[in-house]
N, CA, C and O atoms as a Maestro MAE file, in Angstrom:
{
 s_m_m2io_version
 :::
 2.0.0
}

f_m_ct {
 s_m_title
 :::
 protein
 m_atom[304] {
  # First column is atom index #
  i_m_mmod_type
  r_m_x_coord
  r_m_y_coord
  r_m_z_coord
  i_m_residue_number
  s_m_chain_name
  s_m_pdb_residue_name
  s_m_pdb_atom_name
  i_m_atomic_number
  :::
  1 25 90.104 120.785 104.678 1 A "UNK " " N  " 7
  2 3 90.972 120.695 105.833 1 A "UNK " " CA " 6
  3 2 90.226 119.987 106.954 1 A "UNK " " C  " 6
  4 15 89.023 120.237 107.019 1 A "UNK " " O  " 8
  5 25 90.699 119.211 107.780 2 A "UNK " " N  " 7
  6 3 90.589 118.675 108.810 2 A "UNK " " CA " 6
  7 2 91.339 118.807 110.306 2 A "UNK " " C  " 6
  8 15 92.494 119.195 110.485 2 A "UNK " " O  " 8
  9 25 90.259 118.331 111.466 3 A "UNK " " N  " 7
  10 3 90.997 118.602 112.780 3 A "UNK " " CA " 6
  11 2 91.727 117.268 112.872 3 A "UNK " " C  " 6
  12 15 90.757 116.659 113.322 3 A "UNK " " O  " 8
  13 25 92.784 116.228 112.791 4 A "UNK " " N  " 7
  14 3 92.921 115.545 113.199 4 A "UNK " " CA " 6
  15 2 93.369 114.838 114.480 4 A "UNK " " C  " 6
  16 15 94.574 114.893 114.726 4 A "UNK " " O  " 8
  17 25 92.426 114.059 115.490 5 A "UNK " " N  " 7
  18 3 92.759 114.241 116.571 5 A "UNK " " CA " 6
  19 2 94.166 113.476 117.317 5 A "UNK " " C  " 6
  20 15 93.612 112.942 118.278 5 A "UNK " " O  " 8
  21 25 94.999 113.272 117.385 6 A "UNK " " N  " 7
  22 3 95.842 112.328 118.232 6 A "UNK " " CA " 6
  23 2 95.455 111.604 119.187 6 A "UNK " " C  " 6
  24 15 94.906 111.982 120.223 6 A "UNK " " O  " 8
  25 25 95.853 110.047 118.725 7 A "UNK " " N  " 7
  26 3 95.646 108.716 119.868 7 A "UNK " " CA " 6
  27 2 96.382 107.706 119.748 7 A "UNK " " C  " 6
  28 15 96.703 107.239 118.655 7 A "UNK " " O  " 8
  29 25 96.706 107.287 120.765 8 A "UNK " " N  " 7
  30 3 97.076 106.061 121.593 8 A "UNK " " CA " 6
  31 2 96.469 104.523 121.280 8 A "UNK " " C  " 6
  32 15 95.938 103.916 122.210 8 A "UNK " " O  " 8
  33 25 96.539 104.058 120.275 9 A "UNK " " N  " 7
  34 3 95.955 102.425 119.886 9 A "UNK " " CA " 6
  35 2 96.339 101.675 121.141 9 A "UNK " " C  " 6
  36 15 97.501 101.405 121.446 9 A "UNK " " O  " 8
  37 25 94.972 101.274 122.035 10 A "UNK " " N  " 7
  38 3 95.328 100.081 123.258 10 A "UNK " " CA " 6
  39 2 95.211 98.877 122.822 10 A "UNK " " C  " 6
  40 15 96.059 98.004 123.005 10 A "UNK " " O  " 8
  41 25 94.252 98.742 122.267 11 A "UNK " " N  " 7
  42 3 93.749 97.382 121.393 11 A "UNK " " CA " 6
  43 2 93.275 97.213 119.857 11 A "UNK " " C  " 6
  44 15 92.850 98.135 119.159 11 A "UNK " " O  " 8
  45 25 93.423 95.896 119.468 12 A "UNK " " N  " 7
  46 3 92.524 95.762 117.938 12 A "UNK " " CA " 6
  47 2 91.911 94.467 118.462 12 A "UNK " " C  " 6
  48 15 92.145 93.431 119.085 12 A "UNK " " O  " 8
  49 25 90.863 95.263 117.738 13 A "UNK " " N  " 7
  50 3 89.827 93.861 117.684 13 A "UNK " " CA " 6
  51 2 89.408 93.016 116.601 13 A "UNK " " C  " 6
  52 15 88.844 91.922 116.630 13 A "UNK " " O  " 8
  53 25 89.776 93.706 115.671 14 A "UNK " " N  " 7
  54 3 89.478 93.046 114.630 14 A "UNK " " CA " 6
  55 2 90.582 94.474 113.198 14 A "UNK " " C  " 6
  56 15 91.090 95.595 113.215 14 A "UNK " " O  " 8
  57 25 90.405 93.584 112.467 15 A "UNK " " N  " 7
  58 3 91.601 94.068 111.148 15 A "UNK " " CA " 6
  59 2 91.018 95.723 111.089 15 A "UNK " " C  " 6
  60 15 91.854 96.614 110.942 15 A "UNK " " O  " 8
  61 25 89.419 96.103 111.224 16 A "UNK " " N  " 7
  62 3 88.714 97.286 111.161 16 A "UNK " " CA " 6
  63 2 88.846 97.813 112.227 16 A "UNK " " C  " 6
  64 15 88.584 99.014 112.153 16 A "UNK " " O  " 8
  65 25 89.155 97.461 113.281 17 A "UNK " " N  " 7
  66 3 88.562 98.304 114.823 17 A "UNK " " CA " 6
  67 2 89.480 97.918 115.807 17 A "UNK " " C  " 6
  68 15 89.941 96.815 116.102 17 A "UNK " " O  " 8
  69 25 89.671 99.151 116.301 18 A "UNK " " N  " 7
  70 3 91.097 99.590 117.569 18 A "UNK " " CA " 6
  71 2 90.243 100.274 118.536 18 A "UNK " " C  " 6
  72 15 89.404 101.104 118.186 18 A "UNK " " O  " 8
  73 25 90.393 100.027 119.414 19 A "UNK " " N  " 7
  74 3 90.533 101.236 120.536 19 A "UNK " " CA " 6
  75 2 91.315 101.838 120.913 19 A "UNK " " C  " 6
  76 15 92.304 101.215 121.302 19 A "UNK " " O  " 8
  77 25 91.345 103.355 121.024 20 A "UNK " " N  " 7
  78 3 92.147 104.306 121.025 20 A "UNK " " CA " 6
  79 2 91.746 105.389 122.410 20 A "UNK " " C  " 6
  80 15 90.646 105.796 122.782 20 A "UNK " " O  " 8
  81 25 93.220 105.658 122.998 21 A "UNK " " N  " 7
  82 3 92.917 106.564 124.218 21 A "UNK " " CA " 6
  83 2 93.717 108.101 123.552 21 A "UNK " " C  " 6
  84 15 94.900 108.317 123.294 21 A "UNK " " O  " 8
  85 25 92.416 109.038 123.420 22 A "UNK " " N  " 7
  86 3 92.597 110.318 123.088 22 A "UNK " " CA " 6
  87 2 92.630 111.105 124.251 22 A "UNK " " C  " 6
  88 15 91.730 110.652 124.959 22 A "UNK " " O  " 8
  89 25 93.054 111.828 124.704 23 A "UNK " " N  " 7
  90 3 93.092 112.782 125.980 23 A "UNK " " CA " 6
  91 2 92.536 112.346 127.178 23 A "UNK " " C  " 6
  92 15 92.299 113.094 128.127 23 A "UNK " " O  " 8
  93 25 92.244 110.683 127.140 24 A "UNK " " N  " 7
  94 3 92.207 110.074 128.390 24 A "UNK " " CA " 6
  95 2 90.309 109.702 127.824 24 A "UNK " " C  " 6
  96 15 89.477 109.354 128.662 24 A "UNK " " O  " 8
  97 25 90.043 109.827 126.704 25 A "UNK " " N  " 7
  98 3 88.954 109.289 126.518 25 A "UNK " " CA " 6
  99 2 88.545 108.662 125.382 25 A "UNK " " C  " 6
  100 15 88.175 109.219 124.349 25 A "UNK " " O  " 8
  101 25 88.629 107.266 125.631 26 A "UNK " " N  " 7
  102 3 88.616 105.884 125.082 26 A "UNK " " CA " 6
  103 2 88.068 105.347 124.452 26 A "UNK " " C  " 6
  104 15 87.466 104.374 124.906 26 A "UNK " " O  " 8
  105 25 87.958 105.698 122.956 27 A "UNK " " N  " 7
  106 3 86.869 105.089 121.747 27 A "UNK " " CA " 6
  107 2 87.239 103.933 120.603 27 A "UNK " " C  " 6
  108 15 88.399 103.559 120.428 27 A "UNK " " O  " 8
  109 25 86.594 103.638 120.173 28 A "UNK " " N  " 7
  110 3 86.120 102.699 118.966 28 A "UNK " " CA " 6
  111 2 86.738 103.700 117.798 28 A "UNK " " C  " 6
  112 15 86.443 104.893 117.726 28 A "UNK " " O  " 8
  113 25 87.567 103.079 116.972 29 A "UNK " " N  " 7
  114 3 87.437 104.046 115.614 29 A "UNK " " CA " 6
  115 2 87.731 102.570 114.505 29 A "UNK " " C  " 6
  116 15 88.019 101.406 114.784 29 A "UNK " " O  " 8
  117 25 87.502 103.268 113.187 30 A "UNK " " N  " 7
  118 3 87.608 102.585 112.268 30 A "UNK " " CA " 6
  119 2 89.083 102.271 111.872 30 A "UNK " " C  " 6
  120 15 89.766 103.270 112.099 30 A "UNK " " O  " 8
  121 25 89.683 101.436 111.458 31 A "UNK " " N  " 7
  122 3 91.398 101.496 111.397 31 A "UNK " " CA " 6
  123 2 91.288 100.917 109.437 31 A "UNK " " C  " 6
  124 15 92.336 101.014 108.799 31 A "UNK " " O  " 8
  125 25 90.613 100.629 109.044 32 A "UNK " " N  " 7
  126 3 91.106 100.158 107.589 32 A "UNK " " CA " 6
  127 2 91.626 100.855 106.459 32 A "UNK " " C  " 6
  128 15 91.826 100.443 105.316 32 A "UNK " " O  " 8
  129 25 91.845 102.170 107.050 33 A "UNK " " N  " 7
  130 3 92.660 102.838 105.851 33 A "UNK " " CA " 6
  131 2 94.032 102.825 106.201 33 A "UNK " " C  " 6
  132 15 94.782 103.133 105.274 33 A "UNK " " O  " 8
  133 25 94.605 102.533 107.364 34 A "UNK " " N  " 7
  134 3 95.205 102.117 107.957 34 A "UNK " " CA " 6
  135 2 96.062 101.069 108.030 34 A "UNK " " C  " 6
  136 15 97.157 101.484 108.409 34 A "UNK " " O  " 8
  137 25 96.064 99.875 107.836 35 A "UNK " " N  " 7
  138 3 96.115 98.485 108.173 35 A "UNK " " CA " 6
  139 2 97.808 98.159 108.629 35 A "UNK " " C  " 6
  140 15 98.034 96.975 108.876 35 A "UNK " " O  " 8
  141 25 98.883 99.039 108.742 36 A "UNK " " N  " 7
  142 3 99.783 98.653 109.251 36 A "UNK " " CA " 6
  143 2 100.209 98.855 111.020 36 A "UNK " " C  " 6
  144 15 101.276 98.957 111.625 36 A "UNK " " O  " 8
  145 25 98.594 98.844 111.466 37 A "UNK " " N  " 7
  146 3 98.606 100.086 113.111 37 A "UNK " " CA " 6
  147 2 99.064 98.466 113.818 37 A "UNK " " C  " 6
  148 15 98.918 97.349 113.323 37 A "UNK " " O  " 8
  149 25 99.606 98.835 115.032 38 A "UNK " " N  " 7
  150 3 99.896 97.836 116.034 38 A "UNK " " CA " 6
  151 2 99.758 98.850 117.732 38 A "UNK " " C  " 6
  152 15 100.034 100.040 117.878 38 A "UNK " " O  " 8
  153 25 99.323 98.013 118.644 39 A "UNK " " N  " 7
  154 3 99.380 97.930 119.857 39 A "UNK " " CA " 6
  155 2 100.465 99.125 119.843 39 A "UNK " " C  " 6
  156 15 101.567 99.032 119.303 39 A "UNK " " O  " 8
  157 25 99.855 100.548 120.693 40 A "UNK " " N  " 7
  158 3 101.203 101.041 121.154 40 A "UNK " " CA " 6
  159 2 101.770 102.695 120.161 40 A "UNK " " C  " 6
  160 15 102.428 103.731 120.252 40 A "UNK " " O  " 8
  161 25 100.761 101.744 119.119 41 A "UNK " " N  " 7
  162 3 101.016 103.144 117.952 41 A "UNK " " CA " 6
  163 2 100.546 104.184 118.145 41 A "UNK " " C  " 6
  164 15 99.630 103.996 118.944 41 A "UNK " " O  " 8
  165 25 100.630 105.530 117.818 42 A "UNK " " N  " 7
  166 3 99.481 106.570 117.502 42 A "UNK " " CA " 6
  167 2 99.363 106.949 116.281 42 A "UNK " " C  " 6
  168 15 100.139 106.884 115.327 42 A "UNK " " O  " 8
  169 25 98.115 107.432 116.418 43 A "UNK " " N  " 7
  170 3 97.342 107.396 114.606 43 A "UNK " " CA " 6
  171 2 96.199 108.967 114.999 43 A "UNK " " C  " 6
  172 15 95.611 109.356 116.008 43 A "UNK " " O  " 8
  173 25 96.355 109.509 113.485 44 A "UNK " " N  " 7
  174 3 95.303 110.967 113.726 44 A "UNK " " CA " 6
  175 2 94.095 110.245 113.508 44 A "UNK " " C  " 6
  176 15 94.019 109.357 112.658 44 A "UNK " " O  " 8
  177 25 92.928 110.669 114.409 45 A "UNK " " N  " 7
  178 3 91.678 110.247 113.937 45 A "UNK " " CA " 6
  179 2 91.021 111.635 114.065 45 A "UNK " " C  " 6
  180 15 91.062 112.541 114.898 45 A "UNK " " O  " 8
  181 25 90.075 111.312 112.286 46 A "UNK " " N  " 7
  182 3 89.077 112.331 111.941 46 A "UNK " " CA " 6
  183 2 88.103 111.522 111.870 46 A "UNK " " C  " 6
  184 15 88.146 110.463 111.244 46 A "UNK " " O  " 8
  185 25 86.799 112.081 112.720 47 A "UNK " " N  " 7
  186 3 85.735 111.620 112.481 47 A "UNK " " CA " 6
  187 2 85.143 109.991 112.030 47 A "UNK " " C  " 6
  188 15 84.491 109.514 111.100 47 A "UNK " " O  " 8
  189 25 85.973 109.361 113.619 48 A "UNK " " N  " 7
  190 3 85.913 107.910 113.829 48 A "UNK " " CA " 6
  191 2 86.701 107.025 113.155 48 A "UNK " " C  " 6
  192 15 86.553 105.831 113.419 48 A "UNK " " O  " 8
  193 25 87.874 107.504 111.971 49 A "UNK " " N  " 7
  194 3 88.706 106.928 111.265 49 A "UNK " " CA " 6
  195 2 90.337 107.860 111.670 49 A "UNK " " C  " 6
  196 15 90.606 109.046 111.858 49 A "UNK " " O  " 8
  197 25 91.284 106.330 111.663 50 A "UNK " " N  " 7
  198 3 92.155 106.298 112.038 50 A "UNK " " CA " 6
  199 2 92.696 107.197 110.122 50 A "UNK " " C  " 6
  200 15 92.232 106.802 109.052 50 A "UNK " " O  " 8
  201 25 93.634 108.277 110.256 51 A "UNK " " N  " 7
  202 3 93.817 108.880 108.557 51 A "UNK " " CA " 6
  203 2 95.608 108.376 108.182 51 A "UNK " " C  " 6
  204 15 95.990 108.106 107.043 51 A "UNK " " O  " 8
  205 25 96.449 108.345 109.353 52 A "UNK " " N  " 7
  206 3 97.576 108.265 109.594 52 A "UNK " " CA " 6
  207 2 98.212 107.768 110.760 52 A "UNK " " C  " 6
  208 15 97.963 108.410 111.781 52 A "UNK " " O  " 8
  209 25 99.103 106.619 110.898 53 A "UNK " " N  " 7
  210 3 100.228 106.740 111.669 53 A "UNK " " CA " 6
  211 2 100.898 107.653 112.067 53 A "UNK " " C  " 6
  212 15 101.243 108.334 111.101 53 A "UNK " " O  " 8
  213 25 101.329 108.095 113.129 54 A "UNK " " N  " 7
  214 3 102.593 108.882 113.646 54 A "UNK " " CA " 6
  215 2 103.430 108.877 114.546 54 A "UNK " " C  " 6
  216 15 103.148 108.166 115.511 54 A "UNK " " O  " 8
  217 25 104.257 109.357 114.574 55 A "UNK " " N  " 7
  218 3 105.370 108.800 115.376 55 A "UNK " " CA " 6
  219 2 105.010 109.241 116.844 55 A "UNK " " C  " 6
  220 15 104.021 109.971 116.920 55 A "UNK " " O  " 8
  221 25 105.777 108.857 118.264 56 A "UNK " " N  " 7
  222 3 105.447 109.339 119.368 56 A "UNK " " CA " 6
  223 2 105.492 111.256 119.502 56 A "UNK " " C  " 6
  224 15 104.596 111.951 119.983 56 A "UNK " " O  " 8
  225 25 106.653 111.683 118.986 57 A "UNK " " N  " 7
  226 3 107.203 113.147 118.936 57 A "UNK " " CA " 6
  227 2 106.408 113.900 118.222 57 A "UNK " " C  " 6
  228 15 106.083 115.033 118.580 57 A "UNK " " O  " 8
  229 25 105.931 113.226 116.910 58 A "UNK " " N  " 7
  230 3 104.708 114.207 116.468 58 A "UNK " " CA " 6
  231 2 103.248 114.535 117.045 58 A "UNK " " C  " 6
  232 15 102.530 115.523 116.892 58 A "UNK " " O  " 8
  233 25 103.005 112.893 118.037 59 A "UNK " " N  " 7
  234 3 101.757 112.628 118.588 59 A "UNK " " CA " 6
  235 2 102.237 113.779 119.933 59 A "UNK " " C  " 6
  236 15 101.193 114.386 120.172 59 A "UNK " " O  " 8
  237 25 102.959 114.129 120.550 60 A "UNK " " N  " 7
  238 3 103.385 114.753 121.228 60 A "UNK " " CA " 6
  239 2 102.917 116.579 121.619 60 A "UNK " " C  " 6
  240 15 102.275 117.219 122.451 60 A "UNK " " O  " 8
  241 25 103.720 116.781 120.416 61 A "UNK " " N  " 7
  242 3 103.496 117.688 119.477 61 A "UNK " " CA " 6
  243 2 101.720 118.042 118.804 61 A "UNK " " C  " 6
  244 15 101.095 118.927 118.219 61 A "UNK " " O  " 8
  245 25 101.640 117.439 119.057 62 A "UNK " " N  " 7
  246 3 100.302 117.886 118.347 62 A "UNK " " CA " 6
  247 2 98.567 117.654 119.618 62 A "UNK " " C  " 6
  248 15 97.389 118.013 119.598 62 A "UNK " " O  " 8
  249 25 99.394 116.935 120.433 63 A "UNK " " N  " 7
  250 3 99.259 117.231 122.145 63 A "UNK " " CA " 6
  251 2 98.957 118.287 122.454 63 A "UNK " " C  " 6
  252 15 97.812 118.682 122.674 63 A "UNK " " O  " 8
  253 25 99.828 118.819 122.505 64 A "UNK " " N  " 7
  254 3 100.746 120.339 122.912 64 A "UNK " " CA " 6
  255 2 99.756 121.286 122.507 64 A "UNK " " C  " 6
  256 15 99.249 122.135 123.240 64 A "UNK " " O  " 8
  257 25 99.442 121.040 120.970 65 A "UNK " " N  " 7
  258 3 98.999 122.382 120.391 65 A "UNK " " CA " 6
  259 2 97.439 122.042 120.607 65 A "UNK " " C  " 6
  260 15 96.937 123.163 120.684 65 A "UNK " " O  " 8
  261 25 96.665 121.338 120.711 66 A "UNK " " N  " 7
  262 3 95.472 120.937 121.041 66 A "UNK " " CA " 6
  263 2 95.718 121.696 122.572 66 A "UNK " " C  " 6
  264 15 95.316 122.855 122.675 66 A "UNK " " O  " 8
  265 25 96.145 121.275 123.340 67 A "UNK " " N  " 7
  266 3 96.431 121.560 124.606 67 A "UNK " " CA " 6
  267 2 96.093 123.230 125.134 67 A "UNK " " C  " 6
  268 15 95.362 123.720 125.994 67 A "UNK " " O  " 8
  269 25 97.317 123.919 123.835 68 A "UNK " " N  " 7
  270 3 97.134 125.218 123.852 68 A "UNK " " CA " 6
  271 2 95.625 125.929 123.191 68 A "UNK " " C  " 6
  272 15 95.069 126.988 123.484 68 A "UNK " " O  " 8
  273 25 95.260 124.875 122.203 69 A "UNK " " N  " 7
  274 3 94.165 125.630 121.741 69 A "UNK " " CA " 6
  275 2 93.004 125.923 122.461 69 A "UNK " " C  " 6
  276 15 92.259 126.903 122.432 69 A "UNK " " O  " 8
  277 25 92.983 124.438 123.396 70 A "UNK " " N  " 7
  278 3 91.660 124.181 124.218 70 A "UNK " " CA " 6
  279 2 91.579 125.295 125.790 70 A "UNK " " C  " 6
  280 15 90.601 125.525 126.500 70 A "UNK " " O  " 8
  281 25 93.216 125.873 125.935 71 A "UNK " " N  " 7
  282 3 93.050 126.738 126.998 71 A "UNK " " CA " 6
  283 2 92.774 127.929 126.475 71 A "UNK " " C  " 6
  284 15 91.794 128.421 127.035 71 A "UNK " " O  " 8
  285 25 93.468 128.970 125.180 72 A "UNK " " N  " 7
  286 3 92.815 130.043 125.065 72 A "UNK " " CA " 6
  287 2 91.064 129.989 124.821 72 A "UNK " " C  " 6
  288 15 90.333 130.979 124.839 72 A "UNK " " O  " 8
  289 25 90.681 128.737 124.621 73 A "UNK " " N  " 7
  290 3 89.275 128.747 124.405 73 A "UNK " " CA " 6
  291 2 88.926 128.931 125.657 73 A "UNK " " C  " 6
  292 15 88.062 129.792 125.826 73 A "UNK " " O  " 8
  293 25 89.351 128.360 126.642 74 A "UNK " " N  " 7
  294 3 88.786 128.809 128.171 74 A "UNK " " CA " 6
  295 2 88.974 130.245 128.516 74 A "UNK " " C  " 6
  296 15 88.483 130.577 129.594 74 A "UNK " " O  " 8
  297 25 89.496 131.034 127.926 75 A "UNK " " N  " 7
  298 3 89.751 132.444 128.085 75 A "UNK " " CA " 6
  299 2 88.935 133.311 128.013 75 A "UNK " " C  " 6
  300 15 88.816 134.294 128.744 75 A "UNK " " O  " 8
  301 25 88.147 132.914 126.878 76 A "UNK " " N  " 7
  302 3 87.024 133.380 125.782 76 A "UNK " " CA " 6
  303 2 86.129 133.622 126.926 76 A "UNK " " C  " 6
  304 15 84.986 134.037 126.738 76 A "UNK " " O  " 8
  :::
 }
 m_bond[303] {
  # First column is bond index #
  i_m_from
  i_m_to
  i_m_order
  :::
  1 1 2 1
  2 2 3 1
  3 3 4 2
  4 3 5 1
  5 5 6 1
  6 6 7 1
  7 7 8 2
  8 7 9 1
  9 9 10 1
  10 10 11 1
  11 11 12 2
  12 11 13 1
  13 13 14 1
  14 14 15 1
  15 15 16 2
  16 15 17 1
  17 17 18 1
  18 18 19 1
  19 19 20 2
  20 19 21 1
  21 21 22 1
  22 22 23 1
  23 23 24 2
  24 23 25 1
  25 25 26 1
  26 26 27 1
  27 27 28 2
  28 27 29 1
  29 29 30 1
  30 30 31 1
  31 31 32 2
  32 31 33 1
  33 33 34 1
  34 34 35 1
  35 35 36 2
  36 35 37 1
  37 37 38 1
  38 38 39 1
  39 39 40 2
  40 39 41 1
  41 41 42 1
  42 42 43 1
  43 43 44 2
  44 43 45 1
  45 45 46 1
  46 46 47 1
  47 47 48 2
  48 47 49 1
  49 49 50 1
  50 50 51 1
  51 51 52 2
  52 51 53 1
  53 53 54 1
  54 54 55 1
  55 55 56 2
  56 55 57 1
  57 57 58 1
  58 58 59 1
  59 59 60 2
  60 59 61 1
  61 61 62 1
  62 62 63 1
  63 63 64 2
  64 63 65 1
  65 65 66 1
  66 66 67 1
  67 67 68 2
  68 67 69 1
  69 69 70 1
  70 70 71 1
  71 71 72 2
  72 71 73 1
  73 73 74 1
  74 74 75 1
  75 75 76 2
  76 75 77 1
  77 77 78 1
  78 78 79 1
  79 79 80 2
  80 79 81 1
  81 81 82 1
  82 82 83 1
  83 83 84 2
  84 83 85 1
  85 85 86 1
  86 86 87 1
  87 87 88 2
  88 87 89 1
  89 89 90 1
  90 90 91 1
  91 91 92 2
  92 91 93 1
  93 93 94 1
  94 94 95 1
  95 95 96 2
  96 95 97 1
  97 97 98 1
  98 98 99 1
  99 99 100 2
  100 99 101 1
  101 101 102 1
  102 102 103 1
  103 103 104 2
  104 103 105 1
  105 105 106 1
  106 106 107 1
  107 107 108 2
  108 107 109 1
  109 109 110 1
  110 110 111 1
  111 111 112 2
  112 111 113 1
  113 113 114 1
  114 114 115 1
  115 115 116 2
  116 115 117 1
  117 117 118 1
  118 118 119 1
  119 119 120 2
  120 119 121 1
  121 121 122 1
  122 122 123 1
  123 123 124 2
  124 123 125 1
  125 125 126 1
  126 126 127 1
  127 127 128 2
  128 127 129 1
  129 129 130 1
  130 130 131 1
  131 131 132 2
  132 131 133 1
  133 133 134 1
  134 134 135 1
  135 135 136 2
  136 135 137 1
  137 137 138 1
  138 138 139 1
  139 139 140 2
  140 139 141 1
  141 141 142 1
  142 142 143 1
  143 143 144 2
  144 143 145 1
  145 145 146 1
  146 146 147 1
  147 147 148 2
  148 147 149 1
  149 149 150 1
  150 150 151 1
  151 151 152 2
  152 151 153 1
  153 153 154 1
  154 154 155 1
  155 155 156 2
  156 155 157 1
  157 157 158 1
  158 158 159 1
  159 159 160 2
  160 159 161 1
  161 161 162 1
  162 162 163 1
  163 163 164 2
  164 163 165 1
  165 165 166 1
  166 166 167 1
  167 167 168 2
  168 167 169 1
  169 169 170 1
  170 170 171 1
  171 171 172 2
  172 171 173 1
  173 173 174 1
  174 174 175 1
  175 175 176 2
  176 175 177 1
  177 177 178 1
  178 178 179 1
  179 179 180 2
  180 179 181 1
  181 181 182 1
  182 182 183 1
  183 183 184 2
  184 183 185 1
  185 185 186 1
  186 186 187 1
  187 187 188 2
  188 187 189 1
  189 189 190 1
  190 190 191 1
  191 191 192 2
  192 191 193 1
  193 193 194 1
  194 194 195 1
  195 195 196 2
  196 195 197 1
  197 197 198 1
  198 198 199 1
  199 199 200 2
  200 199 201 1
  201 201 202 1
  202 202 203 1
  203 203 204 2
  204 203 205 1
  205 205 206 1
  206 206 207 1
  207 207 208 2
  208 207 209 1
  209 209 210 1
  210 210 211 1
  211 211 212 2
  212 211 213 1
  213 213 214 1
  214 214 215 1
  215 215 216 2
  216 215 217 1
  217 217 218 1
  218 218 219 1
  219 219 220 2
  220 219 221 1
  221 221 222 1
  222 222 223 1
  223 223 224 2
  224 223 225 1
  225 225 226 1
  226 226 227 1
  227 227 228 2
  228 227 229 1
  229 229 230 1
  230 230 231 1
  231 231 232 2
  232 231 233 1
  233 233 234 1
  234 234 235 1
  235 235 236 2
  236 235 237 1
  237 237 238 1
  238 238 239 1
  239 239 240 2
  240 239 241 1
  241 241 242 1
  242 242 243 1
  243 243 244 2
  244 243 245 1
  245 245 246 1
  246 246 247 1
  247 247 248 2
  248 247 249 1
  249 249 250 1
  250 250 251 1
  251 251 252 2
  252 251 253 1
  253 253 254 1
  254 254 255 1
  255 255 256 2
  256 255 257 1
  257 257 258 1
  258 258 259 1
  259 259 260 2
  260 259 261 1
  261 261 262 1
  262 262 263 1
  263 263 264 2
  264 263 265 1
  265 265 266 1
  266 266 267 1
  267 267 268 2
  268 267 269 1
  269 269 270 1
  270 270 271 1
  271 271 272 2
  272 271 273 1
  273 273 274 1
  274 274 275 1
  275 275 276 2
  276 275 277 1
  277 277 278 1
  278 278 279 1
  279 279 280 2
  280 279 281 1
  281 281 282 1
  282 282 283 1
  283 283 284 2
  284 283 285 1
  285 285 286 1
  286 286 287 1
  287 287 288 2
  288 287 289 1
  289 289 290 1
  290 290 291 1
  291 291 292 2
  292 291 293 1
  293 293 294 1
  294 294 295 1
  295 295 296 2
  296 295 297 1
  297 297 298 1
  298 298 299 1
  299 299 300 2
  300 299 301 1
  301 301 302 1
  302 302 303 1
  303 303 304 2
  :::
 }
}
């Protein structure tokens, strides 16, 4: 099992490499398992690789629950 994170593709730079804005912080990942991503998309990234496309509502969604997870951790 994996965490997969949700992001925002701003750019490609090349057929391998996108930049992606995850919770407002802006990395390099690998995109070649990938290869149908465009400008605009969101895609889960595990561990510097893009694993999947997804739609805006799921990227949303899965926002949300990151969102919630990261505040009961502030609880702790």
């Amino acid at each position: 099992m994996c965490l997969g994170v949700p992001a925002k593709v701003i750019s490609i730079q090349d057929k391998m490499i996108a930049q992606v804005d995850s919770f407002g912080v802006y990395k390099k990942i690998n995109i070649a398992l990938v290869p149908d991503i465009a400008v605009g998309d969101y895609v889960l990234v595990h561990a510097g690789h893009a694993l999947e496309k997804i739609d805006m509502a799921e990227a949303r969604e899965r926002m949300k629950l990151w969102d919630e997870l990261l505040a009961k951790e502030e609880e702790l």
